[in-house]
C-alpha positions as CSV (number, residue, x, y, z in Angstrom):
1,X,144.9,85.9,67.4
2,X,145.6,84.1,70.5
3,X,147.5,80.4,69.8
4,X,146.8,78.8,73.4
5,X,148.5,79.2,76.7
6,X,147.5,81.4,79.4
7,X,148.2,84.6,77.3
8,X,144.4,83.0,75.3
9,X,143.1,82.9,79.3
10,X,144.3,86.0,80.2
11,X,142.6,87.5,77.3
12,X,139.4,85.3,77.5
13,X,139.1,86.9,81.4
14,X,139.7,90.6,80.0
15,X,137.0,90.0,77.3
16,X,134.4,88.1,79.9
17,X,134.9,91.2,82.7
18,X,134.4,94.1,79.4
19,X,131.1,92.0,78.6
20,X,130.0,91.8,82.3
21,X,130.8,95.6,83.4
22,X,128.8,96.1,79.4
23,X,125.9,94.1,80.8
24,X,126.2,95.7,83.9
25,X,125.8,99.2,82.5
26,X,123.1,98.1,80.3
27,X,121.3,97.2,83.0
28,X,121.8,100.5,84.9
29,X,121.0,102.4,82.6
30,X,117.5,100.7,81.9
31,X,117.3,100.6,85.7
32,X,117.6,104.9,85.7
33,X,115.0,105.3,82.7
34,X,112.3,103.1,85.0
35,X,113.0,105.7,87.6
36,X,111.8,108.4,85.3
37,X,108.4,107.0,84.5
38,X,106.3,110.1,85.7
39,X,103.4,109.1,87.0
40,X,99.4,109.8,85.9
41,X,98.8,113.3,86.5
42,X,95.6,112.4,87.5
43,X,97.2,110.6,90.6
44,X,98.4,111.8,94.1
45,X,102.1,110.6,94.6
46,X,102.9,111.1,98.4
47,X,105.9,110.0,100.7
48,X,104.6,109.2,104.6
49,X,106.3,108.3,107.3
50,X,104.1,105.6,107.8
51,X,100.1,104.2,106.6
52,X,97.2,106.1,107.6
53,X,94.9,104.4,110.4
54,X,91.7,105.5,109.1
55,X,90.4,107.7,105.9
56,X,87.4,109.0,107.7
57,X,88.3,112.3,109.4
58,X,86.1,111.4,112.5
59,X,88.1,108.3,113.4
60,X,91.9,108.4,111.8
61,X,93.3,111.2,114.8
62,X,97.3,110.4,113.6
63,X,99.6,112.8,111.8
64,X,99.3,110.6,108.7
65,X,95.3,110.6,108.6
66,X,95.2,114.2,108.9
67,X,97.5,114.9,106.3
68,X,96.1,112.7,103.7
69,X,92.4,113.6,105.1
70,X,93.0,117.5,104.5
71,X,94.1,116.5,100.5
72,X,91.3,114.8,100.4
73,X,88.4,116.8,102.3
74,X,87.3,120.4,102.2
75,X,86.1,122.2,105.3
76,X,83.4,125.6,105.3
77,X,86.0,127.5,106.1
78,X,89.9,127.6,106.6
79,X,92.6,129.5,108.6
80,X,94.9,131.6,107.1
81,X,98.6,132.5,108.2
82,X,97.6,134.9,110.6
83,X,94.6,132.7,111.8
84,X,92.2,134.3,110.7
85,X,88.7,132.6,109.0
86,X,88.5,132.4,105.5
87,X,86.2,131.0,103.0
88,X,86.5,127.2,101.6
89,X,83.7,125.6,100.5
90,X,81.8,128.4,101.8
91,X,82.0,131.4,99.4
92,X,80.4,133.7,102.6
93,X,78.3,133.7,106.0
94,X,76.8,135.5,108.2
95,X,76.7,135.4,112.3
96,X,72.9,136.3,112.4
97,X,73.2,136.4,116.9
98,X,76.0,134.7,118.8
99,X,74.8,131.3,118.4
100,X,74.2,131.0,114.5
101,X,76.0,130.5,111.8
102,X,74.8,130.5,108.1
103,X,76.9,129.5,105.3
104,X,76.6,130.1,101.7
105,X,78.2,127.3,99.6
106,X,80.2,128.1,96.7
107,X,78.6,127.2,93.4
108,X,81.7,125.5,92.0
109,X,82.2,123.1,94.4
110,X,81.5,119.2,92.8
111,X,82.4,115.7,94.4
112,X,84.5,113.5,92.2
113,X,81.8,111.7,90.5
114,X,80.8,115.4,89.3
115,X,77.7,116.0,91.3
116,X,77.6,119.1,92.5
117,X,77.9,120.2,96.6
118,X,74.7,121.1,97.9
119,X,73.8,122.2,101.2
120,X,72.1,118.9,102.0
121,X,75.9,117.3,101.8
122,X,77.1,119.3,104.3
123,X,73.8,118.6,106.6
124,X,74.6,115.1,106.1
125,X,78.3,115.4,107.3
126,X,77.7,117.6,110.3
127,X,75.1,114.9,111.4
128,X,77.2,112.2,111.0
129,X,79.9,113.8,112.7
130,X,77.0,114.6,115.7
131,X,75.1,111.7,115.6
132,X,77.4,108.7,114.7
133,X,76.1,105.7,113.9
134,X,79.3,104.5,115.2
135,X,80.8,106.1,118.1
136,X,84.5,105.3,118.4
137,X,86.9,106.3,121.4
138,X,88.9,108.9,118.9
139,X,85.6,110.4,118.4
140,X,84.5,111.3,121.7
141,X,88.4,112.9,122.2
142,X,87.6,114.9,119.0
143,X,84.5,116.2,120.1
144,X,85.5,117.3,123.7
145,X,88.4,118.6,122.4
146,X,88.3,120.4,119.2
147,X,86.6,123.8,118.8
148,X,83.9,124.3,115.7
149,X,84.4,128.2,114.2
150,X,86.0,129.3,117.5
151,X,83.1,128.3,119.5
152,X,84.5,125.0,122.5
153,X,81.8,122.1,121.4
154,X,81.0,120.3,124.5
155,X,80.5,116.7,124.7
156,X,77.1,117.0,124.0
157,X,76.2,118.1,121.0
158,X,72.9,117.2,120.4
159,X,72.2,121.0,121.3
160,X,73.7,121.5,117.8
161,X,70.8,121.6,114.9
162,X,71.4,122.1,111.4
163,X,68.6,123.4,109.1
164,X,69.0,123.3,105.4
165,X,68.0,127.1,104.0
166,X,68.2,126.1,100.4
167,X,70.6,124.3,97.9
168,X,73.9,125.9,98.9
169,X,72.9,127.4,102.4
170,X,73.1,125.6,105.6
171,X,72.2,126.8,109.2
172,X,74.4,125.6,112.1
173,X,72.7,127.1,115.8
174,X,74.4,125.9,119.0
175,X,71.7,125.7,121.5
176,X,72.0,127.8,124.5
């Protein structure tokens, strides 16, 4: 036991510094276990450089909105390695003459709310992407710009028409 002079501060110091560094590690160490909280599995975890400007594929033309818009949206069809088309959310088509395209939908395919994909869906998003109720600048750099199935879509694009062929199949003819 310590009888008073500085040998009792000396120790008092020791024993205040082995509490602090205790506390200290303590605190470290329930830090670290927060960090290994894993998260839902029902939730997408991503790191991005920076926010996305828009969700909707037609408007949000940065790095980030692609990204997240290509977890978050299937096309008709996709590009492989060696670029060449292969099915997505269409299972098959057919090129009946140079200007049509009909795709058959895959059966499988369901929106999150669990209703199933129908050919109608896909009607609706081709119009809206044709006919937008609103028409921002990105859009009309999109549309001059990016080709549809290999085919260069002009500005206008009202020469596009889309005809629902039944639950899961959907005509696209470019107008000639």
């Amino acid at each position: 036991m310590c009888e008073g002079g500085t040998g009792c501060e000396v120790l008092a110091a020791k024993t205040s510094r082995r509490l602090l560094r205790g506390i200290g590690l303590l605190l470290l160490l329930l830090s670290l276990n927060a960090c290994t909280h894993k998260p839902d599995p029902n939730t997408a975890v991503m790191i991005i450089e920076s926010s996305p400007t828009n969700l909707d594929p037609r408007i949000g033309i940065d790095a980030q909105s692609e990204r997240i818009g290509k977890l978050l949206f299937d096309a008709l069809l996709r590009r492989d390695e060696h670029f060449n088309l292969q099915p997505m959310l269409a299972e098959k088509w057919e090129i009946p003459d140079p200007l049509t395209y009909v795709f058959h939908l895959r059966h499988d395919v369901r929106f999150s709310d669990g209703r199933p994909v129908t050919s109608a869906d896909v009607k609706f998003t081709f119009d809206r992407t044709i006919f937008p109720v609103m028409v921002p600048s990105a859009a009309v750099v999109i549309r001059s710009q990016t080709p549809v199935l290999g085919v260069a879509v002009p500005y206008a694009m009202a020469n596009v028409i889309l005809t629902v062929l039944g639950p899961i199949i959907v005509a696209v003819t470019f107008a000639g």
